[in-house]
C-alpha positions in Angstrom: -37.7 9.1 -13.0 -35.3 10.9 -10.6 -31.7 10.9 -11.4 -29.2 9.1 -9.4 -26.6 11.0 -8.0 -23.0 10.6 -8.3 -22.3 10.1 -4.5 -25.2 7.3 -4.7 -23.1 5.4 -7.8 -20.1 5.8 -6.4 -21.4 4.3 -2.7 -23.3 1.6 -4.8 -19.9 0.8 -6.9 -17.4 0.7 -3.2 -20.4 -1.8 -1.8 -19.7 -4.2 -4.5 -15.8 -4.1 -4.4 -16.3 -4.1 -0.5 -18.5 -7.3 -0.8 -16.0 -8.6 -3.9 -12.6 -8.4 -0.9 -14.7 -10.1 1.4 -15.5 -12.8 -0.7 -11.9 -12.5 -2.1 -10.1 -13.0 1.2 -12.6 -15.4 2.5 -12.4 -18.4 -0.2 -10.0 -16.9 -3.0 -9.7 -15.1 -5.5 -10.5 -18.4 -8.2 -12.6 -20.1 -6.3 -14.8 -16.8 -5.9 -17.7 -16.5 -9.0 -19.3 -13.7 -9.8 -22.5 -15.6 -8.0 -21.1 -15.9 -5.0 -20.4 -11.6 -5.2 -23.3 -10.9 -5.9 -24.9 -13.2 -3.0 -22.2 -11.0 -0.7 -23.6 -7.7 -1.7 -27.3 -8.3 -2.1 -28.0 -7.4 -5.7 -29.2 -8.3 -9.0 -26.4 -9.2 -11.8 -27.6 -6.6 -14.1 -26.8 -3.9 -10.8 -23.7 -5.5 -10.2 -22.9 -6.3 -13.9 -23.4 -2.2 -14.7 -20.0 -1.5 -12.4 -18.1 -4.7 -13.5 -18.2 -7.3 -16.4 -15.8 -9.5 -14.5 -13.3 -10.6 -11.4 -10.2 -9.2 -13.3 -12.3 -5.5 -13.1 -13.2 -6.0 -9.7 -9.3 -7.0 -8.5 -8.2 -4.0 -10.8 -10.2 -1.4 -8.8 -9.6 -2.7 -5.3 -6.0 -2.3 -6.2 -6.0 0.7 -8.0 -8.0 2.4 -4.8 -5.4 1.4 -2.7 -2.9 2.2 -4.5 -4.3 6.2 -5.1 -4.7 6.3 -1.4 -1.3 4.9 -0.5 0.3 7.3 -3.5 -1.5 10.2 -2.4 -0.1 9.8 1.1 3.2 10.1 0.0 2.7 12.7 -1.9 1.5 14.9 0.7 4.6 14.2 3.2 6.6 15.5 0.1 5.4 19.2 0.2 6.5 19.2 4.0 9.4 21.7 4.6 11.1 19.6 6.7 10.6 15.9 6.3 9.6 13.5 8.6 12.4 10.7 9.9 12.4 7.5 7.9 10.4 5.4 10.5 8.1 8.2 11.1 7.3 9.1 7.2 6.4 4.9 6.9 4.6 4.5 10.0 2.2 7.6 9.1 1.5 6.3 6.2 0.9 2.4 6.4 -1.0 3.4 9.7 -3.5 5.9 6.9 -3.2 2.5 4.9 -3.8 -0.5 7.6 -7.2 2.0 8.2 -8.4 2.0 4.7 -7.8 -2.0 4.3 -9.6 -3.0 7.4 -12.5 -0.4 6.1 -12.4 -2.2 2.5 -12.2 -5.5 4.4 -8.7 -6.5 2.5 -6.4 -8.8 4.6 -2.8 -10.1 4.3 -4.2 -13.3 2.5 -5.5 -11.0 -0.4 -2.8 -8.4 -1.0 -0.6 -11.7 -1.6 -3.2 -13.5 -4.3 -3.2 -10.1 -5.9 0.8 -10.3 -6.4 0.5 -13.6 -7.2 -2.4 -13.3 -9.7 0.0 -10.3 -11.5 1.9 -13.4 -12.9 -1.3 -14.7 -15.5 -2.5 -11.0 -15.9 -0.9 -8.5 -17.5 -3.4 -5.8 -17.1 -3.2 -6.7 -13.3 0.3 -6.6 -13.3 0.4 -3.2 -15.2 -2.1 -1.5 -13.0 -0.1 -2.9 -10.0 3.3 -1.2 -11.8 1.6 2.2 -12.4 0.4 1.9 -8.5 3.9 1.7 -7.6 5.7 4.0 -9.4 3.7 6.4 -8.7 4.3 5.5 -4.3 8.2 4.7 -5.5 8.5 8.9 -7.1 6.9 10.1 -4.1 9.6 8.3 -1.9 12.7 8.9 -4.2 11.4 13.0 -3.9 11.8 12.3 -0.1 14.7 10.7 -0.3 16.5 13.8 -2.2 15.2 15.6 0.0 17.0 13.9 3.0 20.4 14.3 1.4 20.1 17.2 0.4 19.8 18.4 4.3 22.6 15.7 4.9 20.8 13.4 6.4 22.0 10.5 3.6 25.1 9.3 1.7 24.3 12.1 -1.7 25.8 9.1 -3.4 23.2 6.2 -2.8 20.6 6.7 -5.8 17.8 7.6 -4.2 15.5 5.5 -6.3 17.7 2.5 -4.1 16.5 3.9 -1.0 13.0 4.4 -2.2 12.3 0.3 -3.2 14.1 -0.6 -0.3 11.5 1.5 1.9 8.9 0.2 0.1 10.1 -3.3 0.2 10.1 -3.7 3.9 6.2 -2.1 4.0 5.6 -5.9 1.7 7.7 -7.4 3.4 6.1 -7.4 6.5 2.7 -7.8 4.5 3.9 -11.4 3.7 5.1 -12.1 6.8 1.7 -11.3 7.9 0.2 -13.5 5.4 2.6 -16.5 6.0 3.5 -16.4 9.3 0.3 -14.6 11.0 -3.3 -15.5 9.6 -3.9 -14.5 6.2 -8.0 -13.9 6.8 -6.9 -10.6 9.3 -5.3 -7.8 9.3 -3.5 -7.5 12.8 -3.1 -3.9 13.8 -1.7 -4.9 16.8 1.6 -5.7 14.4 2.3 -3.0 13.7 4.4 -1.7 16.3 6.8 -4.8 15.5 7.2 -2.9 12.4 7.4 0.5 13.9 10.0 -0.8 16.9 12.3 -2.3 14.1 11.9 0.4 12.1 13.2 2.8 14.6 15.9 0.9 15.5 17.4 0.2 12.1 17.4 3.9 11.3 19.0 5.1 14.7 21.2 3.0 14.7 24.7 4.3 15.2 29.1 3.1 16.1 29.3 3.7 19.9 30.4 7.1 20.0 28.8 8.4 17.0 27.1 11.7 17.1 23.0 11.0 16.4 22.6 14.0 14.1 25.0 13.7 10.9 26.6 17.3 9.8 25.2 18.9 6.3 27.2 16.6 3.5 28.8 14.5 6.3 29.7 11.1 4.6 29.4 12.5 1.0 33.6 11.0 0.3 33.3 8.1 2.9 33.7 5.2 1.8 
């Protein structure tokens, strides 16, 4: 019998989370069985059932994916010399993200049952928390980074900075979810996102000079 390749499991294993987000963000993440999964992908339960012995796995490893990816972005804008402006460094990266979701077929309406679903399950929840501090260390590098050039107050802690960043990206996730509709992700949103983004981090007093001075504001209070 030939042997299987790794590229094969690993394509066979994305198929069934693929098919598990669909039927996620379709009729929820409860109301889903593992019947109706394996309906959505095409296979046997003993194929399926090889990858994952359960919902809670499947959850775990759609989050955990997106999580790497989102992580890994960061990490890559930290090794730049000279980092990227605020609204620039988010917009690069939730644009990398809003690409992978719509590939992996994971809406607003899902990312929200996942949050909520972190309040019954602590294995959830603590996957979720690894996710994030991993994207949060990535940001607090870049925010050192920004005062040390002078760019920001040296005195905010820059973990502050980081959640807040990272708090406006789920932010506007919900909003998504609650206000928009929850079965599709709207690129054509994001440029609310990016415009407000902009604006909040230009903004200056009339008169103000744009480009603070190395250290400027370090004993204004």
């Amino acid at each position: 019998m030939a042997r299987v390749s790794q590229e094969h499991l690993d394509a066979r294993r994305q198929q069934i989370l693929d098919g598990a987000a669909a039927c996620f963000s379709r009729n929820g993440f409860h109301a889903t069985s593992m019947q109706d999964v394996l309906q959505e992908v095409g296979l046997s339960a003993g194929a399926v059932y090889r990858y994952f012995r359960s919902k809670d796995e499947m959850i775990a490893a759609i989050v955990t994916g997106v999580l790497e990816t989102l992580g890994s972005s960061f990490a890559e804008r930290t090794r730049d010399p000279v980092p990227l402006r605020p609204a620039d460094m988010v917009m690069q990266v939730v644009e990398r993200m809003w690409r992978l979701l719509a590939e992996r077929g994971i809406t607003p309406g899902l990312i929200v049952q996942v949050w909520a679903e972190t309040t019954r399950n602590p294995q959830l929840a603590d996957r979720l928390r690894q996710g994030f501090t991993v994207v949060l260390d990535a940001w607090t590098a870049i925010v050192r980074r920004y005062q040390e050039l002078g760019w920001l107050d040296p005195a905010v802690p820059p973990v502050n900075v980081a959640r807040t960043m990272v708090s406006t990206v789920q932010g506007f996730i919900l909003q998504m979810a609650v206000l928009g509709d929850p079965g599709r992700l709207d690129v054509s949103q994001l440029p609310v996102l990016e415009s407000g983004l902009r604006a909040l981090t230009a903004m200056a007093p009339p008169g103000a000079g744009a480009e603070p001075a190395a250290g400027a504001g370090a004993g204004e209070r």
